[in-house]
N, C-alpha and C positions, 0 to 999 in steps of 0.2 A: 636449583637444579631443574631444569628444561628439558622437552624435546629439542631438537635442533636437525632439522635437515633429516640427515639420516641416522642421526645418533644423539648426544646430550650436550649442553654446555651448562660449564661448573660456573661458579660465579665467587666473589672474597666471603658470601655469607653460607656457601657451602663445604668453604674449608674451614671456617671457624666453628662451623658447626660439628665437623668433623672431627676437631681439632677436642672443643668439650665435651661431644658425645658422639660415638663412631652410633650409636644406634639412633641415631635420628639420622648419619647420614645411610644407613640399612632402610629406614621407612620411606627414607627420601626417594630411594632404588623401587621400593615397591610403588610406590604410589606414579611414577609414570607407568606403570602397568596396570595396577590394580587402584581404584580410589578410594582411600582411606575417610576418617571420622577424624576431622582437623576439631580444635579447640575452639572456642568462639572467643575472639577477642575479644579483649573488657575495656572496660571505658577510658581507664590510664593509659593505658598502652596506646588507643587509639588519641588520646592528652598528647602523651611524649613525640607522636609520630606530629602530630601538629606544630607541637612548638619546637621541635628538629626542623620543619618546612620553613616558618618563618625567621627560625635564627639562620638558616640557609637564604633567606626572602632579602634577608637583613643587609648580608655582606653581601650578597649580588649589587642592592641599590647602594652600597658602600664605594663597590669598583666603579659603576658606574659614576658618581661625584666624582669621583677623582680624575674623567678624564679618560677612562681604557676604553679600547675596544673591547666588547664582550659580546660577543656569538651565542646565542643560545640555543642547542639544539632542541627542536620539538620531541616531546616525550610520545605522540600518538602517531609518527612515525613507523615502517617497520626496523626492526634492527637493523638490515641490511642499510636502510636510508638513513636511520642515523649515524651510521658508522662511515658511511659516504661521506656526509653531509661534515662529520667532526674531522676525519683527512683534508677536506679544502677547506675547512677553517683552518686547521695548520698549516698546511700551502702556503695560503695569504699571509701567515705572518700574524692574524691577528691576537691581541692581546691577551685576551682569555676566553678561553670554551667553556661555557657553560652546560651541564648537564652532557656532558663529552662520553661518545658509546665509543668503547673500544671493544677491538671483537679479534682474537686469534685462536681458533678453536683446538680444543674443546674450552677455552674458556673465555668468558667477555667481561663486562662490567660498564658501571655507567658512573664516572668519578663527578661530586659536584661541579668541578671546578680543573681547569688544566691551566697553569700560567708558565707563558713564554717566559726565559729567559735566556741572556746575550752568552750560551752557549752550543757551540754549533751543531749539529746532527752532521747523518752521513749526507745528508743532500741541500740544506738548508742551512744557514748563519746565525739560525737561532735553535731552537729548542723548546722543551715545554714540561714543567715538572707540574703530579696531582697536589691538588689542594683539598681537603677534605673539612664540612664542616660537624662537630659533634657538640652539643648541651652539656657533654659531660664539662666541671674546672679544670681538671687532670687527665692528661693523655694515658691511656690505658695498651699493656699490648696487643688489645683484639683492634684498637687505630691503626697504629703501625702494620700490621697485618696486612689489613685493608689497603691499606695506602701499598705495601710492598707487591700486591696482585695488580692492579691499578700502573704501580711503576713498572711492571713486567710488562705488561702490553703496553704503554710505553713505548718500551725498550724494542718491542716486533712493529711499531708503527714508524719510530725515526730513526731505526740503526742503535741509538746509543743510550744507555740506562742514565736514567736521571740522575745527577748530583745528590739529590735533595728530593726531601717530600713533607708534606705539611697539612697540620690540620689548626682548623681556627677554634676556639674554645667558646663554649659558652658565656666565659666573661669576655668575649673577644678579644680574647690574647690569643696571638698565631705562636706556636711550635714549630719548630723545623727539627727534620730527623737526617742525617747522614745516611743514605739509602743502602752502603755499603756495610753497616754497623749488623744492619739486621738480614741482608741479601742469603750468607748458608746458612743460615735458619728458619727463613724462607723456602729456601729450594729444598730444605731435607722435608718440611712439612710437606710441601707438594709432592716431593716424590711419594710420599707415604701414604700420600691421597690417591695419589694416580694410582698405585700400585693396590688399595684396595677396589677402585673401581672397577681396576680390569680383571680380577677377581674377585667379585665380592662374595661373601658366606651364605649357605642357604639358609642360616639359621641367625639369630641375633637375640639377646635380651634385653630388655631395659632396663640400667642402671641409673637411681638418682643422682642428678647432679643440679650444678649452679644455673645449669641453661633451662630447666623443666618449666620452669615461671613465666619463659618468654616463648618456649619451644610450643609449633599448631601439633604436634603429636601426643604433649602432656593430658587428654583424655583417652587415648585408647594405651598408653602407656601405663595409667594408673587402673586402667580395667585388668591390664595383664596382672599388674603386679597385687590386685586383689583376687581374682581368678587363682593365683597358685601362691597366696598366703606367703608374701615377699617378705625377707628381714627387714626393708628395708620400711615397713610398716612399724617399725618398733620405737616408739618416741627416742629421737636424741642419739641415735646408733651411730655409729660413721659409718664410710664405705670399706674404712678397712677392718673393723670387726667384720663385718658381714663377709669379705673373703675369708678372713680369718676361720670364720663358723663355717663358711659351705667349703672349705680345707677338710675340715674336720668332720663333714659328713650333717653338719645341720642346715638345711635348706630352706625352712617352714618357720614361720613365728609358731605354728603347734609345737613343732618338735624343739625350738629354743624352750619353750613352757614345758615340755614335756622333760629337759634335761636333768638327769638323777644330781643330787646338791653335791655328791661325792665325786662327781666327772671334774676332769680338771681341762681346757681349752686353751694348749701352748696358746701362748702370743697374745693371750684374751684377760688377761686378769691385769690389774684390780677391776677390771668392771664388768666382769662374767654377772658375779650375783646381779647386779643391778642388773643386766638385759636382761636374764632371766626371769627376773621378780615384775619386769616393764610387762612381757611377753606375755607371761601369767595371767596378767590385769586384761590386757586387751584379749585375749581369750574368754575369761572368763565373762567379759561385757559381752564379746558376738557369741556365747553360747545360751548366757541368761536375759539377754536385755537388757539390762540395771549395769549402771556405771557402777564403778568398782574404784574405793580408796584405799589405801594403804599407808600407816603413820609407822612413819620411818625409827629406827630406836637413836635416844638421845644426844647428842655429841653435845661439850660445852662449849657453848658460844655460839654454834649454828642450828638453823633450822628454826624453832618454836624459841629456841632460847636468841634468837634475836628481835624477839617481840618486846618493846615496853611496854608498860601499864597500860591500858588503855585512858583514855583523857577525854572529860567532855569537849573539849577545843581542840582535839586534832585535827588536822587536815589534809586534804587529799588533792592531789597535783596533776594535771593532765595537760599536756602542751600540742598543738600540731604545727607542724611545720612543711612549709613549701620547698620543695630543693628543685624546683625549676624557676621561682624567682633568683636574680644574679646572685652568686655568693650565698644562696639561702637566706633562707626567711621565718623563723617563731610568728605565725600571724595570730595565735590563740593561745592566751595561759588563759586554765582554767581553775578554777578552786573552788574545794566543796567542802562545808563542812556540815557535822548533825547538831544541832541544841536543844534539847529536848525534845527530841523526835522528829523537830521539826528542819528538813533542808534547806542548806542556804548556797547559791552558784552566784558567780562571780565570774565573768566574760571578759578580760582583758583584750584588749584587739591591737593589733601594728599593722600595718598594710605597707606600709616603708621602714628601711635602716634607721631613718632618725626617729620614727614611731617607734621601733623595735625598743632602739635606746630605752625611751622615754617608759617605756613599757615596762622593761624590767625591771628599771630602778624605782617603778610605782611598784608591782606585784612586791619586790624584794622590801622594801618599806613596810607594805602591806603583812607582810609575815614576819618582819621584825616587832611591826607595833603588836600584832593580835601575841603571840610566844610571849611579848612582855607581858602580855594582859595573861595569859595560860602558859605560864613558865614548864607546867609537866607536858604542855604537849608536844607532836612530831607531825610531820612532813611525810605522807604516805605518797608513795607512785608503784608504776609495775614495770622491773625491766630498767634500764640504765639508761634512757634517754630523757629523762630530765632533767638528773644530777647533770648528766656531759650538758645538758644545755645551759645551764644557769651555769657551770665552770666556764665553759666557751663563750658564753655572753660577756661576763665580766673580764674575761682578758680580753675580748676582741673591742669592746670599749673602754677597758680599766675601771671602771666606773662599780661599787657595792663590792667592791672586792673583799674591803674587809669584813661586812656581813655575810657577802658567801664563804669565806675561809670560817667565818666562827658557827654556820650551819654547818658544816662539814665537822669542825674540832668536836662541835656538844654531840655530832651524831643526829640532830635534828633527824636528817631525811632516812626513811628507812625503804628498802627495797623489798618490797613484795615476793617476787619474782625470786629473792635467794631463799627469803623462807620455806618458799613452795618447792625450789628444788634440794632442800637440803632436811626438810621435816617430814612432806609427804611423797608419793608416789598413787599416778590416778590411773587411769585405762583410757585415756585421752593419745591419740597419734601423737600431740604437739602440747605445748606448755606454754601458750601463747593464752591471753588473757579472754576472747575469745572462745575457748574450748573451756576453760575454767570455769567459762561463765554456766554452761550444761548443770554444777551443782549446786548454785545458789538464785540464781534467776533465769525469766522467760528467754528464749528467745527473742532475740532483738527485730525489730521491724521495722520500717522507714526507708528513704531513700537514701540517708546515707550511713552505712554499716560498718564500712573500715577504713583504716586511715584512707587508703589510695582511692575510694567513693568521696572521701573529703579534701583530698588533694583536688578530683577534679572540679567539684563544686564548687570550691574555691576559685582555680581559674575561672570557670562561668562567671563568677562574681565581679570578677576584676574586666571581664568586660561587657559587662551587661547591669554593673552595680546594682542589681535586685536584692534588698536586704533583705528578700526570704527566702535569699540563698544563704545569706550569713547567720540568721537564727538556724535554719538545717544541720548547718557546721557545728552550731552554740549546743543543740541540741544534742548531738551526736557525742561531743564534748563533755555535758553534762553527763551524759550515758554513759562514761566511761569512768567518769568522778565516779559516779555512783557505784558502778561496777566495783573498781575499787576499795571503796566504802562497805560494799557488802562481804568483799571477798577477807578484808580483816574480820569481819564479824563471823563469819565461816570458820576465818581458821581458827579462832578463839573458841567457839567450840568443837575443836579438833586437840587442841593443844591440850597436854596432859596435865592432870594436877598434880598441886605440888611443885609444879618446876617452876623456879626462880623465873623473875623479868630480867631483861636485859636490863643489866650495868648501866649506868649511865657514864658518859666520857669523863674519867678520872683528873684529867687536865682541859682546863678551856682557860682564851690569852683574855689576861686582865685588862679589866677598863681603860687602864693606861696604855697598855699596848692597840687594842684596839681603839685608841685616839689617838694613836702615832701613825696608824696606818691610815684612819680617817684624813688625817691632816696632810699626810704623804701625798692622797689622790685630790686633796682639795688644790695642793700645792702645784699639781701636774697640771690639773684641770685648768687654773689659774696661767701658767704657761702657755697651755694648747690655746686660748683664748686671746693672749696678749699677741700670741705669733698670727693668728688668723684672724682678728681684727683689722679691717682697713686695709686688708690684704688684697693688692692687685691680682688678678685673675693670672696671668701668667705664673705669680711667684707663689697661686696656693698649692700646687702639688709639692714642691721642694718641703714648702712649712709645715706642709701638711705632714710630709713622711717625718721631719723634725719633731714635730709631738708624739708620733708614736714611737718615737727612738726614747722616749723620756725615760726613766726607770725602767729601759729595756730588759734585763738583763734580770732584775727581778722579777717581773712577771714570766720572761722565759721559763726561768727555774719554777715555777709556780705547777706545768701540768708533771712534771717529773716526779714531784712531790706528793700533787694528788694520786698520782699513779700508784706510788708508793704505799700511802695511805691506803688504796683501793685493795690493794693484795691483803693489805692484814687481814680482811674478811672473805677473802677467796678461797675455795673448796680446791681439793689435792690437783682435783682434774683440769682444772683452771690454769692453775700454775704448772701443770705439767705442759700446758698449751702457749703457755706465755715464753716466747724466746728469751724474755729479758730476764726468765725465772729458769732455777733448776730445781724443779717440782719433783716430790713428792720421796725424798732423801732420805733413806735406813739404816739406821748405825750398821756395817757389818760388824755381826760376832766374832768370827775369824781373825778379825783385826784390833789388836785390842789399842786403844792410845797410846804415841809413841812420844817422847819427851823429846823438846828442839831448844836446848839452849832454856829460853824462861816461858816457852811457848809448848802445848799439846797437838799434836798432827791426829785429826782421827778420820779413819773411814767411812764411807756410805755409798750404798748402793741405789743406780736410780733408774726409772724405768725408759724406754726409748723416747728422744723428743731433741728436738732442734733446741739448741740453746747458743747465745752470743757470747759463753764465757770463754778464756784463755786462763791457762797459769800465770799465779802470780795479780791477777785481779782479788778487788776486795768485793765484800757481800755482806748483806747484813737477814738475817732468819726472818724471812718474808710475815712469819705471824705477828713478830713483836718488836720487830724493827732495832732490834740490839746491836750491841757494836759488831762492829766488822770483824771478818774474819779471811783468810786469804786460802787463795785454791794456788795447791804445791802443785798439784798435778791431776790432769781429767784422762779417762779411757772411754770413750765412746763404748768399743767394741764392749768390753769387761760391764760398762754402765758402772764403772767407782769411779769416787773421785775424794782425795783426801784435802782437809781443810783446817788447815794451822788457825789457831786463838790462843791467846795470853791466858795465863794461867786462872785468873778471875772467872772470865767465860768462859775457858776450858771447862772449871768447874760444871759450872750450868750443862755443858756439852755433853762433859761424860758422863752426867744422869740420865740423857738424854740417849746416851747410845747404850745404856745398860737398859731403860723401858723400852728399846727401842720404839721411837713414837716416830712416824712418819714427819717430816719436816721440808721444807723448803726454803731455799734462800732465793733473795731477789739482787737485781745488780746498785 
């Protein structure tokens, strides 16, 4: 948003903004008046705007081999001159405008890329739809968007709206969009824009949202909402409890702490206690100084009780990844372990896909051979981005599969991260590993501190190869083993006595089996090899897509399964969030089991949540994976839904609706 002459012009990054936070377009309004305390950009952001330039850099020099004409208008122009200067580029017909200012006020824009095509305008024989380039792999709505502003001026420049609009992808795959598909969705957005412009509010608040991260307003935003002691300070809240609460008259993380146990919060429970008991903690920290724990009371199978033993050979997992190299990039596994006091790190590096490969199937080797040598030990990380990455590696090269499914089967890997939110509760804003760190060790120091300080060091790396960029990264890595490292030994003395270790996994596939699936991927492997041997350059993409067609269809089925897996250790709220789950399921009492022929019909109540089920679908009780059972009939409104089982499981069922115990099934 602009001065403009004698009034403003909007731009696609002011309706998107408006679109995720109407109070950033409220600061936007002040700040051509008044100048505000913008954010200081960080070094990532300034990363991404770079290599957005050059994959932009990329497909310019792309059209140009090919032969086009391509126009480039000067960016140090004025508006008026480039907007000149991009009409007699379409005039002449030529091929493509680069860097093309359109301007119809109140609104303009500057699309990367505008290409001719043989249809005609109101004055001309051709035409010209935007091309847009973005780093992202997958086209996103806020593209299309972009792209729909961009076709609208357009549309005021040659008479007639684009067919078509396109954006090029960071693996430089082009998209095309049907411009009519998204056009009154478009125009109801703009209207709602225009329509707050021309009156906008004297007053506005700020609400967290997805945009805060990237938004120049998120420092005087988070001064407000420190200033007047926001809900939205309360670790883990959504934004619709916090309406929910200031409905109800609570405004203040004081007065959520301040809430008598016996008040009840329509529309707020099961998770009233819990913000309350959050709210408590971070009070208590800004009144005394001293961080504040709280150990949560025991449930079986979560929280403390998904600690194993401790083991002198465990180990501790830390991965970083690049998602601005193509397709992404693991460039660091790291592994740490203790042996008698004494630390041991291990620096895994890939720097390309075939490195990646090679990478994995060394670390995964690597932690098959030491487990054999330390049969009681485990696989420690924080947070679910190791597990997803060691699953995703092995389908994306088929390659250790069988060793990652029988770390998964024994339970090897254990996640930090569920422990801490399911045993304790801290005075921490966030539960990110990071703030955790405040109760077991210093402060961190160095130049590089969080993932996105190591993301961009990384790129430094890669074009400056300075390996004392890559030890910084190694370091920072280790920093985080460690962290790790300490934060089990923390909760070990947190965890209560007397309570049982975790179970170990009741079932794991036998040697025979795991030599049938060894031999399966040997057998693939053997295939992909013979096909791409001696292979002429024209014929490797066909052979190539051939070997990953090879036992398609089992590894497809492979993440449905983990998924599945995944949920048997998922907390109520989880699975309340999970569309593919109907979380957190209550016998009603009122309904007692009703007999169907050889089958038991019983009901349950459940609380609001998106779910993908229909009647007449099967399910199986997300904790323990038992046979299926069929849904006769669902009521949103009501939140019942009854679910037919054969009289075996009935059994189990109807114990289960007389304890009434909270339950969930998944699809």
């Amino acid at each position: 948003m602009t001065a403009f002459d004698s009034g403003s012009l909007y731009s696609a990054s002011d309706l998107l903004g408006f679109l995720g936070c109407q109070h950033k377009t409220f600061l936007d309004c002040v700040a051509l008046q008044t100048p505000l305390v913008t954010a200081q950009e960080d070094a990532q952001a300034r990363l991404f705007q770079e290599k957005g330039k050059e994959h932009e850099l990329h497909y310019l020099q792309h059209l140009r081999t090919t032969g086009l004409h391509v126009v480039e208008i000067p960016e140090e122009r004025t508006l008026h001159d480039r907007v000149a200067q991009t009409v007699d580029a379409m005039r002449q017909g030529v091929d493509v405008v680069y860097q093309a200012a359109l301007l119809h006020a109140p609104w303009h824009g500057f699309a990367d890329f505008l290409r001719r095509v043989d249809r005609p305008s109101t004055s001309e024989a051709f035409s010209y739809e935007a091309v847009d380039t973005k780093l992202a792999h997958q086209p996103s709505p806020e593209h299309v968007l972009q792209l729909c502003v961009y076709s609208d001026l357009l549309t005021q420049s040659q008479g007639i709206r684009p067919m078509a609009m396109h954006v090029v992808l960071g693996d430089r795959r082009e998209v095309g969009f049907r411009t009519v598909d998204f056009w009154y969705y478009y125009l109801t957005i703009k209207q709602r824009f225009t329509a707050y412009m021309a009156s906008p509010p004297a007053q506005s608040t700020p609400e967290p949202c997805a945009l805060c991260a990237q938004c120049q307003w998120q420092t005087a935003c988070e001064a407000e909402w420190e200033r007047h002691d926001h809900l939205s300070l309360v670790a883990d809240i959504r934004w619709s409890q916090i309406r929910t609460l200031e409905t109800a008259g609570v405004q203040t993380v004081r007065a959520l702490a301040q809430l008598p146990e016996v008040m009840t919060v329509p529309g707020l429970a099961p998770g009233r206690g819990r913000l309350r008991a959050q709210a408590r903690l971070h009070i208590a920290k800004r009144d005394t100084g001293t961080n504040q724990v709280e150990i949560l009371p025991a449930i079986p199978g979560r929280g403390f009780a998904r600690l194993p033993m401790p083991d002198p050979g465990d180990l501790f997992l830390d991965l970083e990844g690049d998602p601005l190299y193509p397709h992404g990039l693991e460039y660091l596994f790291g592994l740490y372990t203790v042996t008698d006091g004494t630390p041991t790190f291990r620096a895994f590096w890939a720097h390309d896909h075939a490195a990646e490969q090679r990478t994995f199937q060394e670390v995964i080797d690597v932690i098959t051979a030491h487990l054999a040598c330390a049969p009681g030990a485990h696989l420690y990380h924080y947070n679910h981005y190791e597990e997803t990455a060691l699953k995703r590696l092995a389908s994306r090269y088929g390659t250790r599969e069988a060793e990652v499914d029988d770390l998964l089967r024994r339970r090897i890997l254990v996640d930090l991260y569920k422990v801490v939110r399911e045993a304790i509760r801290v005075s921490e804003p966030r539960y990110s590993l990071k703030n955790l760190e405040t109760f077991y060790m210093a402060r961190r120091v160095g130049e590089v501190t969080t993932a996105g300080d190591s993301i961009v060091v990384y790129e430094q790396w890669r074009t400056s190869r300075d390996e004392a960029l890559l030890h910084r990264i190694s370091s920072y890595n280790e920093e985080d083993c460690r962290s790790t490292f300490l934060l089990r030994a923390w909760l070990l003395t947190l965890r209560p006595e007397g309570l049982p270790w975790r179970e170990e996994a009741a079932e794991v596939a036998s040697a025979e089996q795991q030599q049938v699936q060894r031999e399966a991927e040997a057998r693939r492997v053997a295939y992909e090899q013979r096909l791409l041997e001696r292979c002429a350059d024209p014929e490797r993409p066909s052979r190539a897509l051939v070997a990953q067609l090879l036992e398609f269809h089992r590894r497809e089925a492979k993440p449905q399964w983990w998924a599945m897996f995944d949920r048997q250790s998922s907390a109520d709220e989880e699975l309340i969030e999970d569309a593919e789950c109907l979380g957190g399921l209550r016998a009603d009492p009122t309904q007692p089991p009703m007999q169907d022929k050889r089958s038991l019909v019983f009901t349950y109540r459940f609380p609001p949540q998106e779910y993908k089920f229909r009647p007449g679908d099967t399910c199986r009780v997300a904790a323990t994976l038992t046979s299926a059972c069929t849904i006769v009939d669902l009521d949103a409104a009501q939140g019942t839904v009854r679910l037919k089982r054969g009289t075996k499981s009935g059994r189990f069922c109807r114990k289960v609706a007389f304890s009434r115990v909270w339950q969930s099934v998944s699809r």
